[in-house]
TORPA-4810 file (N, C-alpha, C, O; in nm, 3 decimals):
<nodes>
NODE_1_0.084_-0.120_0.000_0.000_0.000_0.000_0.088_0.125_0.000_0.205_0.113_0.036_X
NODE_2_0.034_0.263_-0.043_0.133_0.359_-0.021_0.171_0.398_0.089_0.287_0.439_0.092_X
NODE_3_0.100_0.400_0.204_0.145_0.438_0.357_0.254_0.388_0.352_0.348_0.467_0.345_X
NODE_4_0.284_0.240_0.353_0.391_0.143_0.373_0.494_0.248_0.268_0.501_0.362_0.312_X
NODE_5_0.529_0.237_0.211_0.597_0.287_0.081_0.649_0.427_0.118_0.769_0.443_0.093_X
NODE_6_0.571_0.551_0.184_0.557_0.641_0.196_0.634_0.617_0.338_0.748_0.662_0.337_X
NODE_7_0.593_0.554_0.462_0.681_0.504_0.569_0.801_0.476_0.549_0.886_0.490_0.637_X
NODE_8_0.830_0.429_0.421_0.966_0.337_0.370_1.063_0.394_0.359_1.181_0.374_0.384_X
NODE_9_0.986_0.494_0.305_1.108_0.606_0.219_1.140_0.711_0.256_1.215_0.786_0.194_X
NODE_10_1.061_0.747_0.421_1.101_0.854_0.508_1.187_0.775_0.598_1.270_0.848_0.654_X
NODE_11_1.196_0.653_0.629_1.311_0.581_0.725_1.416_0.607_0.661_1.503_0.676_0.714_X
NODE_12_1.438_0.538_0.473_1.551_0.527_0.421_1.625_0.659_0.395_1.744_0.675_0.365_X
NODE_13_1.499_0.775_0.420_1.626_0.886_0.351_1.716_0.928_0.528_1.827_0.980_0.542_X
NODE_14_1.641_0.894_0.610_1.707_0.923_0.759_1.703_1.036_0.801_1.768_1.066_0.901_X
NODE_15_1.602_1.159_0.712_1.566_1.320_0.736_1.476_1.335_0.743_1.413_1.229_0.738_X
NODE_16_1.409_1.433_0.756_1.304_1.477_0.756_1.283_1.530_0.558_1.366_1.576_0.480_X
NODE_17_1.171_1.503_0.542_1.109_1.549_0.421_1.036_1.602_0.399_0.947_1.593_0.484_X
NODE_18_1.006_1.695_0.286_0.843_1.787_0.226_0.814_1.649_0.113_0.879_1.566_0.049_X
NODE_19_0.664_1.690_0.140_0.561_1.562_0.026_0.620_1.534_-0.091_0.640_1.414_-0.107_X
NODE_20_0.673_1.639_-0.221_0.773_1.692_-0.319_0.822_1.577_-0.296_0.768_1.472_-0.328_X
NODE_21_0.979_1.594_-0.210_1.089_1.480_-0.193_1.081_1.353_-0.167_1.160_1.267_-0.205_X
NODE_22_0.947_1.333_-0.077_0.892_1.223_-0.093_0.851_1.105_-0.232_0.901_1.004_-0.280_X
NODE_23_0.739_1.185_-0.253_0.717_1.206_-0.421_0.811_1.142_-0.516_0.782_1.044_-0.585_X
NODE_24_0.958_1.221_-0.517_1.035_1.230_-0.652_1.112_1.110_-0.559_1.107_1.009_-0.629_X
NODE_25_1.157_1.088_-0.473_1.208_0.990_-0.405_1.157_0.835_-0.393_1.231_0.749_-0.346_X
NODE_26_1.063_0.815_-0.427_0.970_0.700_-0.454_0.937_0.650_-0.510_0.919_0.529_-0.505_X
NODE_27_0.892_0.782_-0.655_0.841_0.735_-0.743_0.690_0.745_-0.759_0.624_0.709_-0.857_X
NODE_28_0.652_0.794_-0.660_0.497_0.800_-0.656_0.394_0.929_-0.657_0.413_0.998_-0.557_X
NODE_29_0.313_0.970_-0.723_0.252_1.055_-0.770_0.220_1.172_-0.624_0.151_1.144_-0.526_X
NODE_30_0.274_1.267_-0.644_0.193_1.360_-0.483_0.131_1.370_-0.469_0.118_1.446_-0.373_X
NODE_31_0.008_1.323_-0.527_-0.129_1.316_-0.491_-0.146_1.197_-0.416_-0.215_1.183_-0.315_X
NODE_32_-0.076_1.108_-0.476_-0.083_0.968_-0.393_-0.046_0.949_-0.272_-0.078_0.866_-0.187_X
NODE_33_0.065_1.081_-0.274_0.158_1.071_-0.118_0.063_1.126_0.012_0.034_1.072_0.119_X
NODE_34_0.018_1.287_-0.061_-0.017_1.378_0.004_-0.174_1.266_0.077_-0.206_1.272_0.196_X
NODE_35_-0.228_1.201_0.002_-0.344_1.115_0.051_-0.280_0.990_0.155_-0.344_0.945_0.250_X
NODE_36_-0.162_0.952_0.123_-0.075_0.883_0.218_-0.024_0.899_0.335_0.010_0.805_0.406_X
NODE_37_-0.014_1.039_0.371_0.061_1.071_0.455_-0.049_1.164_0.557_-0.011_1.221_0.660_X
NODE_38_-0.183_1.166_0.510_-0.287_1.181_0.552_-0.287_1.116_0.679_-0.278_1.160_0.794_X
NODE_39_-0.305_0.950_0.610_-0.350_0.862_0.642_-0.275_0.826_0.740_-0.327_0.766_0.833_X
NODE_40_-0.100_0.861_0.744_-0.008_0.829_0.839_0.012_0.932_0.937_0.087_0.905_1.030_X
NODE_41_-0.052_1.069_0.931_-0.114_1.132_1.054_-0.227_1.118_1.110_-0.230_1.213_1.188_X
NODE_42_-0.293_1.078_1.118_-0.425_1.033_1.114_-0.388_0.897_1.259_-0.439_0.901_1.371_X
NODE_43_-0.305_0.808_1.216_-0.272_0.747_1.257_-0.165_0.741_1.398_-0.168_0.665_1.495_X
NODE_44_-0.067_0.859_1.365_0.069_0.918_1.449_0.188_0.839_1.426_0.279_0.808_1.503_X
NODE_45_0.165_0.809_1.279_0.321_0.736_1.248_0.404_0.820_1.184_0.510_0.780_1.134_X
NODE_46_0.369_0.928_1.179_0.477_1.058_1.098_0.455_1.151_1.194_0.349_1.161_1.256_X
NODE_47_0.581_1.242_1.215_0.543_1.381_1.298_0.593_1.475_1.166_0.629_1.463_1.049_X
NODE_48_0.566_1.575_1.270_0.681_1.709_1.179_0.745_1.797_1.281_0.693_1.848_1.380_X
NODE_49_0.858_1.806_1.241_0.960_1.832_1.306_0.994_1.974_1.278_1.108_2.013_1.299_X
NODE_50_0.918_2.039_1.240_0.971_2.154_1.154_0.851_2.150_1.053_0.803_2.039_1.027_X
NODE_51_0.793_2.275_0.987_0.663_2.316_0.909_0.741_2.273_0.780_0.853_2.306_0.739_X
NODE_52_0.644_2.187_0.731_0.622_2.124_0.598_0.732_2.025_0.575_0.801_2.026_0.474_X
NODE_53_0.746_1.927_0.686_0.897_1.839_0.685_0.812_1.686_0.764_0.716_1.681_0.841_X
NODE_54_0.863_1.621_0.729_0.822_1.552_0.793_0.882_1.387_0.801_0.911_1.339_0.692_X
NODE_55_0.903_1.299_0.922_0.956_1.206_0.937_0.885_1.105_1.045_0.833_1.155_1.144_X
NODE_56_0.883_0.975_1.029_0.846_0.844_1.099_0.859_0.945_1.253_0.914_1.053_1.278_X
NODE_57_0.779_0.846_1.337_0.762_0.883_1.458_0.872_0.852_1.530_0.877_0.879_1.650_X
</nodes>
């Protein structure tokens, strides 16, 4: 699923990220992310660390 994917690829880069870097980093459409990462706040498996950045809990 994209959460997973979107989880994946904020561990592997080891920073914090904007949706964008996510996105181009993955491979996956920002619409797909931005609905992904929804879903992974929603939840509390991403924070943000800083406005418009964001990394695994």
């Amino acid at each position: 699923m994209s959460t997973e994917k979107v989880l994946q690829t904020l561990k592997e880069a080891g920073k914090p990220m904007k949706a964008g870097e996510i996105a181009q980093a993955s491979g996956m459409d920002k619409k797909e992310v931005d609905k992904a990462m929804k879903a992974l706040k929603a939840e509390g498996a991403i924070v943000s660390p800083k406005f418009c950045y964001w990394e695994p809990k």
